[in-house]
N, CA, C and O atoms as CSV, one atom per row, in Angstrom:
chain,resi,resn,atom,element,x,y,z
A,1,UNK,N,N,-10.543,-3.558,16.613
A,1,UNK,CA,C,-10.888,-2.198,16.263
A,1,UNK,C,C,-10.533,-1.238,17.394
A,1,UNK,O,O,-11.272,-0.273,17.586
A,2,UNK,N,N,-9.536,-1.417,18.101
A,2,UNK,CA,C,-9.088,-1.082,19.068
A,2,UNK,C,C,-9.342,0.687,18.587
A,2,UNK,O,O,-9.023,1.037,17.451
A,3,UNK,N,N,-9.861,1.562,19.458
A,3,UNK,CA,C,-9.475,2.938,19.214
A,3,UNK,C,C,-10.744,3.545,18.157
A,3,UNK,O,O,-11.340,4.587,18.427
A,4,UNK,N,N,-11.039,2.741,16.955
A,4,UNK,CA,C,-11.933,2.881,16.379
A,4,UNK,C,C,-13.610,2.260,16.050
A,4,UNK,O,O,-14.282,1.864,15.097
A,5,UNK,N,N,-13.760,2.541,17.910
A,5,UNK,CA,C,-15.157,1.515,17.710
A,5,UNK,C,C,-16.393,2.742,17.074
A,5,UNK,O,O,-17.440,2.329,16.576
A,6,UNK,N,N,-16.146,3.976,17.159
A,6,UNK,CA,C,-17.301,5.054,16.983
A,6,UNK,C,C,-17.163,4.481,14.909
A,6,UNK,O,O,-18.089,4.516,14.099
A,7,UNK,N,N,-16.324,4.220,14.758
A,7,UNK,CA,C,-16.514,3.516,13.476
A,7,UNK,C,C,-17.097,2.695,13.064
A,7,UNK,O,O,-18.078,2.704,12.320
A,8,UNK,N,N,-16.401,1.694,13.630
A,8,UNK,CA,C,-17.726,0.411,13.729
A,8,UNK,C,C,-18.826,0.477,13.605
A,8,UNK,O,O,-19.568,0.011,12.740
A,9,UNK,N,N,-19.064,1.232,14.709
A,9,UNK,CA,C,-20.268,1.500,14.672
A,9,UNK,C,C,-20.730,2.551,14.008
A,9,UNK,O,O,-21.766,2.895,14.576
A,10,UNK,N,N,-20.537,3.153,13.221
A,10,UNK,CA,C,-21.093,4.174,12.198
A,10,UNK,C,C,-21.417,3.445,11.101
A,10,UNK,O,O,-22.485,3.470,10.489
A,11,UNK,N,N,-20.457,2.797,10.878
A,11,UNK,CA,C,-20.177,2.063,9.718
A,11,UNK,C,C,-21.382,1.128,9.605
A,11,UNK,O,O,-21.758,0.979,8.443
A,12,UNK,N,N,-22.297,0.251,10.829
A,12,UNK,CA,C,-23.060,-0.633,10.930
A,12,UNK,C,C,-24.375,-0.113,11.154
A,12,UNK,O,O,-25.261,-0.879,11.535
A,13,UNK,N,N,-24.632,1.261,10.936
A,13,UNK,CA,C,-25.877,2.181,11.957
A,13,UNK,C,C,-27.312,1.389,11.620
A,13,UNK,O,O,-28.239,1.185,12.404
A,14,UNK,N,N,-27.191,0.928,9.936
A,14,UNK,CA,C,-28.441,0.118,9.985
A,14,UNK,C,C,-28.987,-1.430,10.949
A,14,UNK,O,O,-29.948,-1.943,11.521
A,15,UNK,N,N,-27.382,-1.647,10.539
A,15,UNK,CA,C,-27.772,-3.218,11.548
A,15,UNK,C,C,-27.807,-3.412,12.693
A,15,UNK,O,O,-28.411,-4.375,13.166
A,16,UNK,N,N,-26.949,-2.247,13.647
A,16,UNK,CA,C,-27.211,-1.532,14.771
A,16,UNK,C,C,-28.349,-1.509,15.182
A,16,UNK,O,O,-28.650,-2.021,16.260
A,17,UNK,N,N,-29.380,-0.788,14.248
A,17,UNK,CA,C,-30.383,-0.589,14.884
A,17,UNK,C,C,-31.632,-1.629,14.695
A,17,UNK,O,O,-32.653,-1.632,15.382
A,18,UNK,N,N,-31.346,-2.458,13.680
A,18,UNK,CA,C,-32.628,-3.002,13.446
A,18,UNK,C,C,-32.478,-4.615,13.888
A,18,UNK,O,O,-33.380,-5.447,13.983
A,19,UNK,N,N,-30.646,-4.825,14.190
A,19,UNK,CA,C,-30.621,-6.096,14.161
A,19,UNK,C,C,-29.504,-6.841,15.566
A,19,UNK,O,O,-29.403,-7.948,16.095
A,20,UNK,N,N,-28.926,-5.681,15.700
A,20,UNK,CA,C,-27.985,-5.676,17.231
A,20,UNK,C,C,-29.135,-5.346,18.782
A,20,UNK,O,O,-29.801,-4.337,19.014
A,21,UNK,N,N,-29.043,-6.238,19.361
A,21,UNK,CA,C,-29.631,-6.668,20.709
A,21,UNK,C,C,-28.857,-5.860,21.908
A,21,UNK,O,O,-29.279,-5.004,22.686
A,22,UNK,N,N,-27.491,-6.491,21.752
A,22,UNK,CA,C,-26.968,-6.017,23.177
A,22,UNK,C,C,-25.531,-5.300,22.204
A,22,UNK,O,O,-25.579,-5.390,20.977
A,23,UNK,N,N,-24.506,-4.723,22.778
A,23,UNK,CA,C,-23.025,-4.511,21.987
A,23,UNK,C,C,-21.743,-4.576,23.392
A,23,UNK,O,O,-21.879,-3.718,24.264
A,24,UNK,N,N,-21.062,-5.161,23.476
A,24,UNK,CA,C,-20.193,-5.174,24.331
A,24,UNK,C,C,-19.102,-4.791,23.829
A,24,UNK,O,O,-19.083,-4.989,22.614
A,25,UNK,N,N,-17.987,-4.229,24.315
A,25,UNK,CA,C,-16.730,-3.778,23.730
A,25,UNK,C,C,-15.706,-3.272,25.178
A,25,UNK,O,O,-16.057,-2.804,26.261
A,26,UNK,N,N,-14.555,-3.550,24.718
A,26,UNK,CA,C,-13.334,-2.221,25.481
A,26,UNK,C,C,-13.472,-1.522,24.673
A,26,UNK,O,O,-13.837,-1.579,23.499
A,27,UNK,N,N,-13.041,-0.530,25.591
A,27,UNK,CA,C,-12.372,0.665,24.967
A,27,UNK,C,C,-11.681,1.704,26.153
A,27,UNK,O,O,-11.928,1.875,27.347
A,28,UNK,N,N,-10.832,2.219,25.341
A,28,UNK,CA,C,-9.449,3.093,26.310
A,28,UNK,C,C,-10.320,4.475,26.367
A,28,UNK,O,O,-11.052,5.146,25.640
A,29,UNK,N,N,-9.694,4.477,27.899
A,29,UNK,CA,C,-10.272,5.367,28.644
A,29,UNK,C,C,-9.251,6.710,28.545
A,29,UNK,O,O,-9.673,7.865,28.500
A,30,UNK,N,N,-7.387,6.214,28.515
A,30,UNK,CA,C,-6.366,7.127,28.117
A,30,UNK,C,C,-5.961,7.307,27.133
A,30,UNK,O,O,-5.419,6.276,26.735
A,31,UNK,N,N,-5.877,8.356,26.195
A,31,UNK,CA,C,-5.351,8.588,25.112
A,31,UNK,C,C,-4.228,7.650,24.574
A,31,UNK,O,O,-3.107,7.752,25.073
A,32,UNK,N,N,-4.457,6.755,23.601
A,32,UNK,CA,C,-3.675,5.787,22.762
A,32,UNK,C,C,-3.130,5.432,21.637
A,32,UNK,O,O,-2.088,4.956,21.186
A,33,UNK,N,N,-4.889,6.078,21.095
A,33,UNK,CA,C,-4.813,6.182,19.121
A,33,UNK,C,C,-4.537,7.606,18.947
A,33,UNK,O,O,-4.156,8.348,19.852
A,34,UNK,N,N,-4.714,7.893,17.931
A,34,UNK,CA,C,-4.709,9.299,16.662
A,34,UNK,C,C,-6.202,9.281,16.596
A,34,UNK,O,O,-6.362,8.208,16.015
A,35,UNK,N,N,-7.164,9.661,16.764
A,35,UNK,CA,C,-8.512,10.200,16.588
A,35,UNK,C,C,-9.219,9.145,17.138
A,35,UNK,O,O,-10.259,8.892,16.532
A,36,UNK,N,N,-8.887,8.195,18.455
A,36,UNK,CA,C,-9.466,7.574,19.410
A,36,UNK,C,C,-10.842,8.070,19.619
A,36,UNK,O,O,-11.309,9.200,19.757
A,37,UNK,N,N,-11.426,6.699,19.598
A,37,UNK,CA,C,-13.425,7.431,20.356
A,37,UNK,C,C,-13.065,7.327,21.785
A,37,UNK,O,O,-12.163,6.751,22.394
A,38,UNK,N,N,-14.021,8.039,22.105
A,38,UNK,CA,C,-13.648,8.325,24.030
A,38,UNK,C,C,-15.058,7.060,24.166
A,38,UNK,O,O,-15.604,6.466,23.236
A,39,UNK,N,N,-15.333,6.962,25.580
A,39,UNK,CA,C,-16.108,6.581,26.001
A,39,UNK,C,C,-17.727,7.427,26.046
A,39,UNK,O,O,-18.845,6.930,26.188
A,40,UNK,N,N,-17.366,8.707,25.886
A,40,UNK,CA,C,-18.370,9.533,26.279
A,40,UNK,C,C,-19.510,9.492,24.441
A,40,UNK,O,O,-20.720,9.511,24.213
A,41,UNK,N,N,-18.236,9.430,23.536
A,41,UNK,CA,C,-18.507,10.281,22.033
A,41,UNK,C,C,-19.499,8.399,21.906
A,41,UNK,O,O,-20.652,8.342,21.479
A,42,UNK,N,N,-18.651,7.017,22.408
A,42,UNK,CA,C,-19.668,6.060,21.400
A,42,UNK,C,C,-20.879,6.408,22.622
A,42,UNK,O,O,-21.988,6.813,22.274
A,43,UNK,N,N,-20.509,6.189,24.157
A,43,UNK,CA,C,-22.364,6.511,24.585
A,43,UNK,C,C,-23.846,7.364,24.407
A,43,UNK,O,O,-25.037,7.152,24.638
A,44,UNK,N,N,-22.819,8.692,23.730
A,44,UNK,CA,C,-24.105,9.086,22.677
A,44,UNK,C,C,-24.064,8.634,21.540
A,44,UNK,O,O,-25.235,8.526,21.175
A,45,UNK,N,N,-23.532,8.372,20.921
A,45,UNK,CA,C,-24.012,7.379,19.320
A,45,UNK,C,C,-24.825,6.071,19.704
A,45,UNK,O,O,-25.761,5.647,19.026
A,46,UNK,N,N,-24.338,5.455,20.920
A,46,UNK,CA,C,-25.139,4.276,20.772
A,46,UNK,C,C,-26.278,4.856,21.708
A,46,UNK,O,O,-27.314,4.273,21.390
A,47,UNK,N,N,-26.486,5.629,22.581
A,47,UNK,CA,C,-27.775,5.992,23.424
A,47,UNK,C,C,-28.822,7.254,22.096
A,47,UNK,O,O,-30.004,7.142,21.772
A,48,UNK,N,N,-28.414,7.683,21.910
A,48,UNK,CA,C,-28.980,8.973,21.235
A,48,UNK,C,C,-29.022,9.017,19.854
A,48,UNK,O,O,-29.521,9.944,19.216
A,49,UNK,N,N,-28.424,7.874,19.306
A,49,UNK,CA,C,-28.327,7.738,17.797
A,49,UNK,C,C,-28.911,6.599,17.304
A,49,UNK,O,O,-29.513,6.468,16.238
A,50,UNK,N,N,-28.648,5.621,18.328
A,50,UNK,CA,C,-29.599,3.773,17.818
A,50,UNK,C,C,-30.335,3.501,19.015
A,50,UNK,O,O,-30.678,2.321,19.079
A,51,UNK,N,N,-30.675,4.181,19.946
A,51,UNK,CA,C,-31.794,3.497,20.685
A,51,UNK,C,C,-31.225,2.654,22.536
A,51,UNK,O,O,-32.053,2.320,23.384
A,52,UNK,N,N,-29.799,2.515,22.696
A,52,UNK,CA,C,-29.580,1.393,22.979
A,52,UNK,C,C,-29.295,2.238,24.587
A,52,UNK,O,O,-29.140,3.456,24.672
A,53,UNK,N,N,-29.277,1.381,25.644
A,53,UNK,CA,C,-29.584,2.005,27.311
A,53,UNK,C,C,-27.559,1.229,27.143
A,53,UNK,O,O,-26.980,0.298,26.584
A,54,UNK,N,N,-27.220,2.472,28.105
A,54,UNK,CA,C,-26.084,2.124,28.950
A,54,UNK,C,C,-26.669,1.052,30.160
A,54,UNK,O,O,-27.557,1.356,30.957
A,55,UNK,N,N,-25.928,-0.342,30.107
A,55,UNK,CA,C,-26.340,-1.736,31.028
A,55,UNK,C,C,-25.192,-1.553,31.733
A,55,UNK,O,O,-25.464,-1.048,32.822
A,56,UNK,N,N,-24.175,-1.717,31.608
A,56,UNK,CA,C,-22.797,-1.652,32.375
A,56,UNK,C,C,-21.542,-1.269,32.185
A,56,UNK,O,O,-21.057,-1.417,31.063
A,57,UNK,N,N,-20.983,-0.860,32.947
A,57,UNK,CA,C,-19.329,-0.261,32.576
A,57,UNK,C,C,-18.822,-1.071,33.714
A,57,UNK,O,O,-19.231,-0.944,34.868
A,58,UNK,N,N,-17.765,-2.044,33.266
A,58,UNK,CA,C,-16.909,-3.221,33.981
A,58,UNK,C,C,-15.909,-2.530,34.525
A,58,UNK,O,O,-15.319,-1.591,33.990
A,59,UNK,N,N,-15.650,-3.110,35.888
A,59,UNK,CA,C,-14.132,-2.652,36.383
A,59,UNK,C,C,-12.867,-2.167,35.352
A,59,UNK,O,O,-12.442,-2.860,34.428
A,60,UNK,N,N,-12.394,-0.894,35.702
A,60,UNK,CA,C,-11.475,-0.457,35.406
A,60,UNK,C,C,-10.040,-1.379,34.869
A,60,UNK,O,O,-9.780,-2.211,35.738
A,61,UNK,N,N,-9.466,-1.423,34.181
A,61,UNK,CA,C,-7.484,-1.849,34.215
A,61,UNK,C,C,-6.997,-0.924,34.412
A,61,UNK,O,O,-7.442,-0.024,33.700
A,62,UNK,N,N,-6.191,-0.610,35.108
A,62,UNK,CA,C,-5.199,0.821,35.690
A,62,UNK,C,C,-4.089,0.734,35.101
A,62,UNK,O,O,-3.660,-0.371,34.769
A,63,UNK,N,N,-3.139,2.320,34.757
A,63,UNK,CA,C,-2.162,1.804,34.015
A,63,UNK,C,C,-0.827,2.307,35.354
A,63,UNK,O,O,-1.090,2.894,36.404
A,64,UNK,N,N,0.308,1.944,34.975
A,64,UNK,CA,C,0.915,2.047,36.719
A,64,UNK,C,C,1.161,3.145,37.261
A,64,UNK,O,O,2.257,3.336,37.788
A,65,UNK,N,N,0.186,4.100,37.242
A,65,UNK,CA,C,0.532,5.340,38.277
A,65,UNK,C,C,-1.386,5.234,38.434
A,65,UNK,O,O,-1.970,6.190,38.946
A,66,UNK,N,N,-1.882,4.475,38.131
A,66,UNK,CA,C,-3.392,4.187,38.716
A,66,UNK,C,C,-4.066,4.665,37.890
A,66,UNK,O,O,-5.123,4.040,37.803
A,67,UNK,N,N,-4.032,5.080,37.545
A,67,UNK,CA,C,-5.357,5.595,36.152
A,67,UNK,C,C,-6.000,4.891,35.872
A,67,UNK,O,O,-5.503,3.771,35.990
A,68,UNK,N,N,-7.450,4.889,35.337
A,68,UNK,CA,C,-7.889,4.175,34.662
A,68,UNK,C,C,-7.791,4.338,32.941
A,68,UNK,O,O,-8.211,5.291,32.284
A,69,UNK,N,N,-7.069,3.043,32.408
A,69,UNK,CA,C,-6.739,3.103,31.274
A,69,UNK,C,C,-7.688,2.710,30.638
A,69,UNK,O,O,-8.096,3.441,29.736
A,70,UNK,N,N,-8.360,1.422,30.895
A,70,UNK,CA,C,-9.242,1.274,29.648
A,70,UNK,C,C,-10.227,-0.049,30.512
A,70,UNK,O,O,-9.774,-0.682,31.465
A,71,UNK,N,N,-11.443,-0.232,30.001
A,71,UNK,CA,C,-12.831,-0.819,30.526
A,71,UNK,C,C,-13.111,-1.442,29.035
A,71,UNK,O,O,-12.629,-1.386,27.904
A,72,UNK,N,N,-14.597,-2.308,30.000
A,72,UNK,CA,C,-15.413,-3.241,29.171
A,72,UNK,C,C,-17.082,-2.774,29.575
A,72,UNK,O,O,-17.536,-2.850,30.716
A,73,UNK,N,N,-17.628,-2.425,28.720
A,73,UNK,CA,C,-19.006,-1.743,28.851
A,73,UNK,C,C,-19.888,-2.129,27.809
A,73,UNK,O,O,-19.594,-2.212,26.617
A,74,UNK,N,N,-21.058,-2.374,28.366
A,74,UNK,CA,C,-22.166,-2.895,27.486
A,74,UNK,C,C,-23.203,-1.937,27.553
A,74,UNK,O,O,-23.432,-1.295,28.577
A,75,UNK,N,N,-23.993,-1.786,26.246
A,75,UNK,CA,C,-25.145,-1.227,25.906
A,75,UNK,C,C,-26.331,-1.990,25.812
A,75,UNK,O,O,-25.840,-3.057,26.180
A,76,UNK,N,N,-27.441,-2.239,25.613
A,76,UNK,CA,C,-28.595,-3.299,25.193
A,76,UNK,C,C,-29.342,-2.213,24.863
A,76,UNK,O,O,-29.166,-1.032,25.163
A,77,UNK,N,N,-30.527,-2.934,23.959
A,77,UNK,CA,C,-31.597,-2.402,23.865
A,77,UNK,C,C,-32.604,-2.734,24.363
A,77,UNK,O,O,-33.048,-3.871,24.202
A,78,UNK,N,N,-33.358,-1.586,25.273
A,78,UNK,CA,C,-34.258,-1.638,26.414
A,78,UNK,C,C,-35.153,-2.802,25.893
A,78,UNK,O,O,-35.167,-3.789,26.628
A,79,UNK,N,N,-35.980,-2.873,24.642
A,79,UNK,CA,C,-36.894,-3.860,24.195
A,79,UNK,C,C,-36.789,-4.651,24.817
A,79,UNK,O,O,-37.767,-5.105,25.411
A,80,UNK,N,N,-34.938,-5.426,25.025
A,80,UNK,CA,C,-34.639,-6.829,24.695
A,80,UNK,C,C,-34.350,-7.122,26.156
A,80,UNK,O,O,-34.694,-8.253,26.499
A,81,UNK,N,N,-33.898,-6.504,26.927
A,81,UNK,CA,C,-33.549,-6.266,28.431
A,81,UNK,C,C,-34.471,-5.031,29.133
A,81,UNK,O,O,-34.089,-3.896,28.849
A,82,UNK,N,N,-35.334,-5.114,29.785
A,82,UNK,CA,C,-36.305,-4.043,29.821
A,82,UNK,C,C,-34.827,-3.862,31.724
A,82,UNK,O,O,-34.176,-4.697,32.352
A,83,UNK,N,N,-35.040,-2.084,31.863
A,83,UNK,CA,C,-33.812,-1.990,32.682
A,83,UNK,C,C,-35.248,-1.678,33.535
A,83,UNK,O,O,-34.894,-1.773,34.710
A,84,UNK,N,N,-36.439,-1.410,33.520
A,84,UNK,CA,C,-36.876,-1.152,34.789
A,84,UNK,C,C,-37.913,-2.331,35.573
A,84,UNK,O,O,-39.023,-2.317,36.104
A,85,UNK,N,N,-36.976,-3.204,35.335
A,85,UNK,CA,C,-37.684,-4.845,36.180
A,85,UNK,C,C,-37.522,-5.727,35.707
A,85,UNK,O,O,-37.944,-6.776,36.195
């Protein structure tokens, strides 16, 4: 679902919320697709729309003039991973 994870996940919002624990994914950081989700548009859908805490954003892949092209980042839900201990 390369490009179209804000889909995915729209598409799943019930099971998202009542039945998804943690969500891991890439996703491109440089413009790639035709109506690409950014990084910013799924961290409010999954923080502000289902509940779920930003856990990590994985080292960068650079594309060759250094950019960062595209990452691996996980969400959880606080319940299931409590982030303060």
């Amino acid at each position: 679902v390369q490009g179209a994870e804000r889909l995915l996940v729209a598409g799943g919002k019930k099971t998202f919320a009542q039945r998804v624990a943690a969500f891991y994914t890439e996703i491109c950081i440089l413009p790639q697709y035709e109506n690409q989700t950014s990084l910013c548009e799924l961290n409010q859908t999954m923080v502000e729309e289902l509940g779920f805490a930003l856990f990590d954003i994985y080292p960068c892949t650079k594309d060759e003039l250094g950019r960062a092209a595209f990452t691996d980042v996980m969400w959880v839900k606080p319940t299931v991973l409590p982030l303060g201990g």
